[in-house]
N, C-alpha and C positions, 0 to 999 in steps of 0.2 A: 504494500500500500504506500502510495508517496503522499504523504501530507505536505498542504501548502497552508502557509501560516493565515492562522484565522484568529479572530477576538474574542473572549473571553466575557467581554461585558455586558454580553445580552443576560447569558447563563448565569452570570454574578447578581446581578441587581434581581435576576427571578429567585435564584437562593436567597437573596439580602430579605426582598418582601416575604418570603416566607416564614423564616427566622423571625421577624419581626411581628407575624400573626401569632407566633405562637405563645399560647396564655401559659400562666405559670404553672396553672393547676392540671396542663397536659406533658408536663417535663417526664410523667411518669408515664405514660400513653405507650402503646406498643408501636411501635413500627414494622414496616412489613417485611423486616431483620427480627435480628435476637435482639436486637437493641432499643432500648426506650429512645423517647425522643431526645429526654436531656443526656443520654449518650452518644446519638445521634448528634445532636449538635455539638456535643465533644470533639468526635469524630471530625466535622467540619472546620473548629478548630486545628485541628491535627495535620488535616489535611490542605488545607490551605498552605499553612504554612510550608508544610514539605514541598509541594508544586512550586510554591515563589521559591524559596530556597533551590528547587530545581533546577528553574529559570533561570534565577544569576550566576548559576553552577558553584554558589557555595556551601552546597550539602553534601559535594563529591569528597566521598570518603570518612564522611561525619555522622549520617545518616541512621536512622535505625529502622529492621523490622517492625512493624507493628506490632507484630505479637512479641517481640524484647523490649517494648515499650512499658515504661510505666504503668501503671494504671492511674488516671487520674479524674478527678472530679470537676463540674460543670464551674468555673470559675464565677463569681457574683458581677463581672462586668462584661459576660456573653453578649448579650442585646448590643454593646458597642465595639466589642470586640470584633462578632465575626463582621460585621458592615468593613469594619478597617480592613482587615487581612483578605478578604474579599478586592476590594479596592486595589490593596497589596499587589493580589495575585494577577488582576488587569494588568495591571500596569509592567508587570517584573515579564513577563508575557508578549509587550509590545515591542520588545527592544528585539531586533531582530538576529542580535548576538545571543539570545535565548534559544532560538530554535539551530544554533548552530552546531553538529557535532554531538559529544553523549552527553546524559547529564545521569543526577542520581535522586534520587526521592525512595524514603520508607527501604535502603539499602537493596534496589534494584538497580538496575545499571541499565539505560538505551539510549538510540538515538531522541534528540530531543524534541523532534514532533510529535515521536510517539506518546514520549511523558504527555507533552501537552495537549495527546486526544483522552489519556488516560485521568488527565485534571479536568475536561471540560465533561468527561463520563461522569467521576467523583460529583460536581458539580450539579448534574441535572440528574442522575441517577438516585443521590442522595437528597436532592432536592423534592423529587417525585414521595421519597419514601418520608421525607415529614411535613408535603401537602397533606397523601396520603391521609398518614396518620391524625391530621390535627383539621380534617374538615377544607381546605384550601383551595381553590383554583391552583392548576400549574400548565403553564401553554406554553413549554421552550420554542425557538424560531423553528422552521424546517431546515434552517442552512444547520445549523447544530446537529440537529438530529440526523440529517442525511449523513454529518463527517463522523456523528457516532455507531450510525447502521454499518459504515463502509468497515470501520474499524470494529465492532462486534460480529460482523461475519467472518471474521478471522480467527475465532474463540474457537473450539471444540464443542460438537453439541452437550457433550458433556461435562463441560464448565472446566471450571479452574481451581481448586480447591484454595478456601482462602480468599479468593477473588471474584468468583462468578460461577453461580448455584449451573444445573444444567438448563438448558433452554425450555422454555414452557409454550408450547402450541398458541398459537392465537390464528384466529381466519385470517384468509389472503386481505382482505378488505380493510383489518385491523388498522386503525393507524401510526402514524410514525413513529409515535410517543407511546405507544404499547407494543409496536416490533420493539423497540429498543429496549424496553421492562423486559421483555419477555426475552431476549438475550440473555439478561442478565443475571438471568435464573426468578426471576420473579413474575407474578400471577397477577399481569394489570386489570383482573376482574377483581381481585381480592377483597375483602370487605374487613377494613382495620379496624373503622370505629365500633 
């Protein structure tokens, strides 16, 4: 797949409004993961930051697994936090010495398109799943989605362990936004609430 560099800030500001609907009394809400929502947005946290850190290529060789990762709790300035690192992540993204060559995120090693389809997946994947979970509208653009279909037909149907459940059926007619769930091992019929 050759990715040509694409922006970030449609996907960013549709995570950002989301984030920002969500009420406090659903932090504990299931997602259509193992994850609540205020881990979920943990997550978001986490992840943002490794993607920017990606981008600038100052995580190369710093970086950790996820799963050697701490364990840690929803910070008390989330609501402002992920908006920033969100922003962060546009921006460390544009510079076009970001897409140059490997970089490293969550102690994975590739070329840097890849990373940055694999951030823009993070983004609206994880975005879907605390719509999802909290009641929300979510409508990522189709230019997103189609550079996310191109690169999730390249998954194994039977998924990635860690990364991406196996692929779940949906009809030809399905839309963009539920081919692309349904890549990723998730059931965009599912019913969270």
């Amino acid at each position: 797949m050759t990715t040509p560099m694409f922006d970030l800030e449609n996907a960013a500001t549709l995570l950002e409004q989301v984030v920002a609907g969500i009420a406090d009394d659903q932090l504990t809400a299931p997602t259509p993961t193992a994850m609540t929502v205020g881990e979920m947005v943990q997550h978001v946290l986490g992840f943002t930051e490794g993607f920017r850190r990606g981008a600038t290529k100052e995580g190369i060789g710093t970086s950790v697994p996820p799963s050697q990762a701490a364990p840690q709790t929803l910070p008390p300035d989330w609501r402002s936090r992920v908006p920033a690192q969100l922003k962060a992540l546009v921006v460390a993204w544009r510079d076009p010495a970001a897409w140059a060559g490997d970089t490293e995120v969550g102690g994975a090693t590739g070329p840097a398109p890849q990373m940055a389809c694999f951030a823009l997946d993070e983004v609206i994947v994880h975005g879907w799943d605390l719509a999802h979970a909290t009641g929300q509208p979510f409508a990522p653009t189709e230019q997103d989605l189609v550079t996310l279909l191109e690169m999730l037909a390249e998954i194994p149907a039977e998924g990635v362990p860690g990364l991406f459940g196996p692929r779940v059926p949906v009809a030809p007619e399905a839309s963009l936004l539920d081919r692309v769930i349904a890549l990723t091992g998730r059931d965009p019929a599912l019913a969270c609430r």
